[in-house]
Every structure is written in structure tokens, then in C-alpha cells.
N, C-alpha and C positions, 0 to 999 in steps of 0.2 A: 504494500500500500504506500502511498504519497508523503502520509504524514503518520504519525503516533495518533490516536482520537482516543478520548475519554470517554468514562463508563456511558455519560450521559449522550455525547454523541454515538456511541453503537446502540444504544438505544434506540435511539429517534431513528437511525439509518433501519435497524432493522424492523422498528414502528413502518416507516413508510415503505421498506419493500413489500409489507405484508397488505398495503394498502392497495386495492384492485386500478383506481385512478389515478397513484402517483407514481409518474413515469421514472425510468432510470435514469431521461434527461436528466428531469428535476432533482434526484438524489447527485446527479452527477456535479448541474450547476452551485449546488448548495454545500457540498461536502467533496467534492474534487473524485470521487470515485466511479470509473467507469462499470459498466452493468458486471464482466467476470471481477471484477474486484471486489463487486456487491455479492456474488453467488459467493464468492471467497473466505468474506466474512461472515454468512450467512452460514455457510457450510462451518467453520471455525467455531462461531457462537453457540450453535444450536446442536441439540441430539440428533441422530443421525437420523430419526424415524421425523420429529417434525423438519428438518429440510427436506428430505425424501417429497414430505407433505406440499412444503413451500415449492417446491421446484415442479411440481407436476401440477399444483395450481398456477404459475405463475407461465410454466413455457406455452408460448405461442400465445399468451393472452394478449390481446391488439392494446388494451387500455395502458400495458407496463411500455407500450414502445411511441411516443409521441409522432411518428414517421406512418405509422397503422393505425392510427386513432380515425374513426369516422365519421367523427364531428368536429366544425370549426370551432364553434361559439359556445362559452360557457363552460365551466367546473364545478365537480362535484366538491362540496365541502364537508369535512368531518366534525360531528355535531363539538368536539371534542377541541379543535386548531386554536379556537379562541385561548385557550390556556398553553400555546403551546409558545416558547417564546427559546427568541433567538430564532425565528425563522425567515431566514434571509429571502425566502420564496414570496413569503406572504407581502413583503414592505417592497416588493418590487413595483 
């Protein structure tokens, strides 16, 4: 990986990869990780039965790739973002 990240950021990274709307763009522009560095850390983090989980949810999903998304306009928001601070995405 790029940088050392703290408890708090592998957290939120792996909050949002498990998130069906936010893309690996957005994990990428926010936290400098590209999508295998996020399967990386994801595989690293977790037990081996929930990445198993995460990765057969997550492969070929259009939502996680901003380039296959089939809608322009509009995002979904998580009832939950309003608390979620330090997020570079949101103040853009």
C-alpha cells in the first residue's frame, strides 16, 4: 500500500467497500488506494469466509465501478454519512 493508514481509516475503507454505491473510484480518490489494493486489504482484514463473502458480492457489481454505473444523475446516500467525518468525498 501507498501509505501506513490507521485503525480508523481501514475502517471506513472497509465500511465503504462493503457499500453496494461507493465506487472504488471514490475509495481511491479519498484514501489513494486502487480497487486490488482494496481487495488487498480487505483480504488482510477480514476472515477468510467473510471476504470469500465480500468478493462474490462485490465482483462484476456495475455500482462498485463508476465507468459501468447506468445512471448519470444523482447518489445514493447512507442514512448513517451525516456522522461520518473526515470525509473528503462528501465536502467536494
Amino acid at each position: 500500500m501507498k501509505r501506513d493508514l490507521g485503525e480508523i481509516e481501514i475502517d471506513r475503507i472497509i465500511e465503504m467497500a462493503w457499500e453496494d454505491r461507493t465506487t472504488f473510484d471514490a475509495i481511491q480518490i479519498q484514501f489513494g488506494l486502487k480497487e486490488q489494493e482494496v481487495i488487498d486489504l480487505m483480504r488482510k482484514e477480514m476472515k477468510p469466509s467473510s471476504f470469500k463473502m465480500w468478493r462474490e458480492r462485490v465482483q462484476g457489481r456495475k455500482t462498485k465501478h463508476e465507468k459501468r454505473r447506468n445512471f448519470e444523475e444523482g447518489r445514493f446516500k447512507c442514512s448513517r454519512q451525516r456522522q461520518i467525518n473526515n470525509n473528503k468525498i462528501s465536502k467536494r
